[in-house]
C-alpha positions as CSV (number, residue, x, y, z in Angstrom):
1,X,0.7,2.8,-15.7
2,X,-2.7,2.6,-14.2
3,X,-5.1,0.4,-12.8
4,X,-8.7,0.1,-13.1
5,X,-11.3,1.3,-10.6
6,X,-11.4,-1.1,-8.0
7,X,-13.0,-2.4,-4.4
8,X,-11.0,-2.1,-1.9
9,X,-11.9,-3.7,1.6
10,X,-9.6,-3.9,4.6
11,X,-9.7,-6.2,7.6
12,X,-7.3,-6.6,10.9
13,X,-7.7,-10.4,11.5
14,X,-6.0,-12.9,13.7
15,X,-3.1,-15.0,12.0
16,X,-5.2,-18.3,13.0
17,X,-7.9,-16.9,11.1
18,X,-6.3,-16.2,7.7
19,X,-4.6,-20.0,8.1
20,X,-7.9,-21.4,8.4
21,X,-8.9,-19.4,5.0
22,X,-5.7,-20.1,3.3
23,X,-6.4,-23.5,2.6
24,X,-9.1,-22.8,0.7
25,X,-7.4,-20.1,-0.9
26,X,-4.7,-22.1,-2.4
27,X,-7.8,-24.8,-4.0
28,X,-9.3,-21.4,-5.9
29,X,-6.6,-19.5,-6.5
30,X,-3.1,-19.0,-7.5
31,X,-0.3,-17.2,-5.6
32,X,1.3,-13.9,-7.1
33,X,4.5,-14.4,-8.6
34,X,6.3,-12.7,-6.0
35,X,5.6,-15.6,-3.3
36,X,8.2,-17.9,-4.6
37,X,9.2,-18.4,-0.9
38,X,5.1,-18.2,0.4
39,X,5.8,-14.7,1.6
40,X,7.4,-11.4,0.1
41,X,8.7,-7.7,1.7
42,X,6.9,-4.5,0.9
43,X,8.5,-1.2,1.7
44,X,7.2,1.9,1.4
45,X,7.8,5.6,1.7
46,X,4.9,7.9,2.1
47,X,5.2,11.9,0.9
48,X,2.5,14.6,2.4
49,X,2.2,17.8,2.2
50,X,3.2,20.5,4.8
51,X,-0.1,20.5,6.6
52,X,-0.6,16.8,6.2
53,X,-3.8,17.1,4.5
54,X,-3.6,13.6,2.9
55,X,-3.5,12.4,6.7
56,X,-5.7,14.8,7.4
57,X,-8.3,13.4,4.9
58,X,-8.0,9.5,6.1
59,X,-8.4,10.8,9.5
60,X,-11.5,12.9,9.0
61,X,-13.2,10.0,6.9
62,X,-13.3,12.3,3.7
63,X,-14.4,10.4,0.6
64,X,-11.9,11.8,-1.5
65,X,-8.7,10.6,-0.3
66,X,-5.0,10.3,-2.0
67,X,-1.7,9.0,-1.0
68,X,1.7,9.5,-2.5
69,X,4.5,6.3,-1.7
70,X,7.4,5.5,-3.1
71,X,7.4,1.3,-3.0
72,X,10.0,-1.5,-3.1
73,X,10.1,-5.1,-2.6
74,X,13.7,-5.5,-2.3
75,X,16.5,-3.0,-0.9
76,X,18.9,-3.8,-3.8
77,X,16.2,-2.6,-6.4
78,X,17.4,-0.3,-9.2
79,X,13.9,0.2,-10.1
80,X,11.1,1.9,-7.6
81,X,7.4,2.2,-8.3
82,X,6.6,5.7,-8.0
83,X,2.4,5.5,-7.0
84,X,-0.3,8.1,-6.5
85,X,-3.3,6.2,-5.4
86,X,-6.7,7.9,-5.4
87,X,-9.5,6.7,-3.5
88,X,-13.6,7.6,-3.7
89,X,-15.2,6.0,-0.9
90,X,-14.0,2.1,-1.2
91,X,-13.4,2.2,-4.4
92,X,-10.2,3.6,-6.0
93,X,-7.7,3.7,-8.6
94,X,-3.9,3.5,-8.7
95,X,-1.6,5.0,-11.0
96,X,2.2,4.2,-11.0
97,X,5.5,4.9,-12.9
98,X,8.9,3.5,-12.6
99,X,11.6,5.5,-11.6
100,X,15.3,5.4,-10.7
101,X,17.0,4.2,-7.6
102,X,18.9,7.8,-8.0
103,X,15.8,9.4,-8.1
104,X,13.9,8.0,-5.2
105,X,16.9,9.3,-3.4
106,X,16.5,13.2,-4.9
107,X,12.5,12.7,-3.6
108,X,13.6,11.6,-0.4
109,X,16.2,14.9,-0.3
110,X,12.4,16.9,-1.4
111,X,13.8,17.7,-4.9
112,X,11.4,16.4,-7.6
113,X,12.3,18.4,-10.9
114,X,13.7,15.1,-12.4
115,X,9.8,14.4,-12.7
116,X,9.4,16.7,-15.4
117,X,12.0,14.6,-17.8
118,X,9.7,12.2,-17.5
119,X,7.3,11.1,-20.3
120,X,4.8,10.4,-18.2
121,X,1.6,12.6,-17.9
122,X,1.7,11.3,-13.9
123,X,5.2,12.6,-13.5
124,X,3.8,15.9,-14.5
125,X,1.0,15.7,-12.4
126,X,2.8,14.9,-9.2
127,X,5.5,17.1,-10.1
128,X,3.0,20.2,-9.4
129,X,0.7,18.8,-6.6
130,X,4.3,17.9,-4.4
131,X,5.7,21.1,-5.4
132,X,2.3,23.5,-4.5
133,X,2.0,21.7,-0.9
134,X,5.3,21.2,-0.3
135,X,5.4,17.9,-0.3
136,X,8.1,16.1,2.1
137,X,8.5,11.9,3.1
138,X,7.1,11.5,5.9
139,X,7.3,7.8,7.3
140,X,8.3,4.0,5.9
141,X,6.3,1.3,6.6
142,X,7.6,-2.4,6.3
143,X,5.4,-5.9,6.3
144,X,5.6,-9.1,5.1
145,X,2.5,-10.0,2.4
146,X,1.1,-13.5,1.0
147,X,-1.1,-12.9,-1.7
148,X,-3.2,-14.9,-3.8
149,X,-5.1,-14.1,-7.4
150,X,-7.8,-14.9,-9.8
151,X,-8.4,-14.0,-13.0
152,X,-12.4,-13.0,-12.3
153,X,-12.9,-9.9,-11.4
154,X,-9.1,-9.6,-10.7
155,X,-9.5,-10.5,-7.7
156,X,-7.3,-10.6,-5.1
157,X,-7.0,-11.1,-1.5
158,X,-3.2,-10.3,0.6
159,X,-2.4,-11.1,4.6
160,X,0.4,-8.6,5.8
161,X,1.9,-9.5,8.9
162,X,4.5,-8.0,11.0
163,X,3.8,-4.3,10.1
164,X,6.5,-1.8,11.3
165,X,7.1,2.2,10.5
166,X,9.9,4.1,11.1
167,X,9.5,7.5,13.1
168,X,12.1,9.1,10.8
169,X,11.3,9.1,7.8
170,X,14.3,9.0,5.5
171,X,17.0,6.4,3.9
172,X,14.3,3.9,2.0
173,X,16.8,1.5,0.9
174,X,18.8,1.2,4.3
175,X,19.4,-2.0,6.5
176,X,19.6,0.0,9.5
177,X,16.0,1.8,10.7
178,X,14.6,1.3,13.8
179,X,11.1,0.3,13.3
180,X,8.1,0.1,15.9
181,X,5.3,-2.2,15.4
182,X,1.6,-0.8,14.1
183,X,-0.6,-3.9,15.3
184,X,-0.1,-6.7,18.0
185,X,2.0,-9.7,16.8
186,X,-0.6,-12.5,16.3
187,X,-2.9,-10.2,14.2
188,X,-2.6,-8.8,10.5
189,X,-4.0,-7.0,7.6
190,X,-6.4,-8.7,5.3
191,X,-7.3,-6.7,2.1
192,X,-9.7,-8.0,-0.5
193,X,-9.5,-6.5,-3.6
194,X,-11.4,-6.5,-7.2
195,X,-13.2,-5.3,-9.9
196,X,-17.1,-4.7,-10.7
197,X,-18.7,-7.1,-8.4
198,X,-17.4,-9.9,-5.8
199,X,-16.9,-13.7,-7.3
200,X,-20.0,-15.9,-5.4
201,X,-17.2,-18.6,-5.1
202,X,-15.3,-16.2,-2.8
203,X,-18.8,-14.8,-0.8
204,X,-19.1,-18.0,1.7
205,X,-15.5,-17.5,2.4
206,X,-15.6,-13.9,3.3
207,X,-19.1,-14.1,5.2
208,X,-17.2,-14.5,8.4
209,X,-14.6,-12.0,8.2
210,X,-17.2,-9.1,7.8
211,X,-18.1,-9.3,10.7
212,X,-14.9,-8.6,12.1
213,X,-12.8,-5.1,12.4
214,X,-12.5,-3.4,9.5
215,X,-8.9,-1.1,9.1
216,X,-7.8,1.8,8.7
217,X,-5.3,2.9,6.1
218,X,-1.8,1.8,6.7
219,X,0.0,5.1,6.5
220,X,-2.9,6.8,9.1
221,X,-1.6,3.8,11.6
222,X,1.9,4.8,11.5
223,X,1.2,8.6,11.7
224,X,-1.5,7.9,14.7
225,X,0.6,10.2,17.4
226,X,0.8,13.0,14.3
């Protein structure tokens, strides 16, 4: 499974700031089918090698940047996206599989030859590059995310709040990590998302948020005192 090449723009805004966007988000737009309740979880366990050089890369500002995360949106799930994202600059592409609940729990224990049972030319792929630089989780990060779609461009814009990371990095699907938070309480992550060029019904919206702080990766927050 793959998705295209897309833009990819990150903002840390206040919460009264997305609120005062949201309601012209919900006139031009539709929410993604995981906000039945207006909100959903996203948790995710991040793999790097033994010299952290995908950390290393985010850090540095290197153009070329990639990030291995194993992601689910409920703790229950018998099914867990498997994702190697791959970014140029601001632009990137994400690829993904789906793979067992038993298996997430072999990559968490740093065995990954049920990868090459897989069909999948990515399962091959990650198989090797985990296996050459010794590849090991290294932290879980946990938000809350309201998102909202359109079908131009595919865009898309998300607003996670209450971002939290673990500083062990092990038992995805347990109800008892201790988590610390990544950014202050009344602030969150804004990401705008899409393909080829920006909708001009979305530009007058967005003129205002680019002026404001642009974030950093997720995964280089929770690994900041690395």
């Amino acid at each position: 499974m793959r998705s295209g090449l897309r833009k990819e723009i990150k903002y840390i805004i206040p919460k009264i700031e997305f609120l005062r966007l949201k309601k012209h988000l919900e006139a031009l737009m539709r929410k993604d089918s995981h906000c039945s309740d207006g909100s959903y979880m996203v948790r995710s366990q991040y793999y790097d090698s033994l010299r952290d050089q995908d950390l290393r890369d985010n850090v540095d500002g290197n153009m070329e940047k990639r990030k291995i995360r194993l992601r689910t949106y409920t703790l229950d799930a018998s099914k867990i996206k498997l994702e190697y994202k791959c970014k140029s600059n601001s632009e990137g592409t994400k690829y993904a599989i789906w793979i067992s609940r038993e298996e997430a729990a072999m990559m968490e224990s740093g065995k990954y030859g049920f990868l090459l049972d897989h069909e999948e030319e990515l399962a091959k792929i990650l198989y090797v590059k985990m296996m050459q630089g010794a590849y090991r989780a290294k932290t879980i990060i946990q938000y809350n995310r309201m998102a909202y779609i359109h079908h131009v461009c595919d865009f898309r814009i998300t607003f996670d709040t209450d971002l939290k990371s673990t500083l062990n990095p092990h038992g995805l699907f347990s109800k008892e990590l201790s988590f610390v938070p990544l950014i202050e309480g009344d602030r969150g992550i804004m990401e705008v998302k899409y393909n080829d060029f920006l909708p001009s019904v979305f530009k007058g919206l967005l003129q205002e948020i680019d002026a404001l702080q642009e974030a950093s990766s997720k995964y280089s927050m929770s690994r900041r005192y690395v």
